[in-house]
N, C-alpha and C positions, 0 to 999 in steps of 0.2 A: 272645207267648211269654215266661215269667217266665225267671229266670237260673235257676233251681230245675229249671226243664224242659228249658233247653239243659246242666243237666249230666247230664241221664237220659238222654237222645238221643242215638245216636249218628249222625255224620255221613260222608261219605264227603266226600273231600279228594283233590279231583284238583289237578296243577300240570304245566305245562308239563315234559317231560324232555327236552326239547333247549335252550331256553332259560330256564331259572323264574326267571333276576332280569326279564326282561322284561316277564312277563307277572303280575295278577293271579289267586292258587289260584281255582278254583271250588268252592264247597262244595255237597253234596247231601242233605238231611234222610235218611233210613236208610230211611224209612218211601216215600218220593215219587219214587223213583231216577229214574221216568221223565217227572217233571216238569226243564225243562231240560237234556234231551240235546239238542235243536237248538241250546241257544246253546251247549253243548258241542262239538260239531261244529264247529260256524263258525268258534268259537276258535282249533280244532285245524286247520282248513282256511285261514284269515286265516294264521294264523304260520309253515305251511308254505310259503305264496304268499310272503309278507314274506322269510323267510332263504330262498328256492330250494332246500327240503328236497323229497323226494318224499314221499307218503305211503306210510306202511304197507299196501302189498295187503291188505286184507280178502277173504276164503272165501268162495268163491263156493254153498259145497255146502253150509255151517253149520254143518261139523262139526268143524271146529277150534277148540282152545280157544286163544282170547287169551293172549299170555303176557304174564309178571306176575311181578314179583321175589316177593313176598308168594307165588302159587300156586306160584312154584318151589321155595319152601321148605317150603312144606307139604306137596308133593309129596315132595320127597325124605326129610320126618319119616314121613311113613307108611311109605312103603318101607321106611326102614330099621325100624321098630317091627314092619312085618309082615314081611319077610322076612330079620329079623333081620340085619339089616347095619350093620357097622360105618360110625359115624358120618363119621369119618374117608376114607370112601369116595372123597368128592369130592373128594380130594386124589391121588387116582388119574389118570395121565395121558391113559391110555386114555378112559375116563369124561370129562375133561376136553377132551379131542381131540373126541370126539362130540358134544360140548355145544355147541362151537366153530364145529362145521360144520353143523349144524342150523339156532341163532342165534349170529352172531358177535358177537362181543364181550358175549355175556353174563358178568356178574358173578356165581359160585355162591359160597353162604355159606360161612362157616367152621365146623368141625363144630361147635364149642361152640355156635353158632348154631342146626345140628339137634338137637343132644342139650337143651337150653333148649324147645324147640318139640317134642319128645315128649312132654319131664315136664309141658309144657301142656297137653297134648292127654292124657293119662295123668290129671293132676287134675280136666281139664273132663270125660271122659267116663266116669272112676269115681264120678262122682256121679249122674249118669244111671245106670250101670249098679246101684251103692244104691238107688236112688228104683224103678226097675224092681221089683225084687227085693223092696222093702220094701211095696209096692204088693201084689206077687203075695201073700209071704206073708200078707198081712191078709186078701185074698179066699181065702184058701184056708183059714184060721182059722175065718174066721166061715159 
């Protein structure tokens, strides 16, 4: 793989979150995710063994979605985009009382954080919705 291709590629960047100066990241081509999830695992099972952490219970039904600092801020840019909600939300005690009891000690962003993550999701998918559009009108021209 040239340096030309590792800058087209994008890679996914997993790191230890209870210890990352310990351990080295693992990287995962974009395209191959499910090459090396076993030595993924092992990782993560080897370094809970070593510090005497438990693991995370995994769903036993498959319908629960993994949390994710990244999905939780994507989640709460939609919400507020679709149901019009002040960004500043999560500065709400209540809102932050439930977030708490759910998963503790989660870390929620700061709004400038969601309002940043609208106007991205506002420019990525006005362009799709142009291209839509620009598409139809042509078949509908000709």
């Amino acid at each position: 793989m040239t340096l030309l291709d590792l800058q087209r590629s994008c890679f996914f960047f997993f790191h230890c979150q209870f210890h990352p100066t310990l351990h080295k990241p693992h990287f995962c081509p974009h395209r191959s995710t499910g090459e090396g999830t076993s030595n993924l695992q092992h990782s993560v099972a080897l370094c809970l063994k070593l510090h005497g952490d438990k693991p995370v219970p995994q769903s036993t039904t498959g319908s629960s979605i993994p949390y994710s600092e990244a999905a939780h801020c994507t989640l709460l840019a939609l919400c507020c985009a679709k149901e019009h909600r002040p960004f500043n939300s999560v500065l709400d005690e209540d809102y932050q009382a439930e977030v708490e009891m759910l998963w503790p000690g989660t870390k929620l962003p700061h709004p400038a954080t969601i309002n940043n993550d609208v106007k991205s999701l506002y420019n990525g998918l006005s362009r799709h919705v142009k291209s839509y559009f620009q598409v139809c009108i042509l078949i509908y021209i000709y």
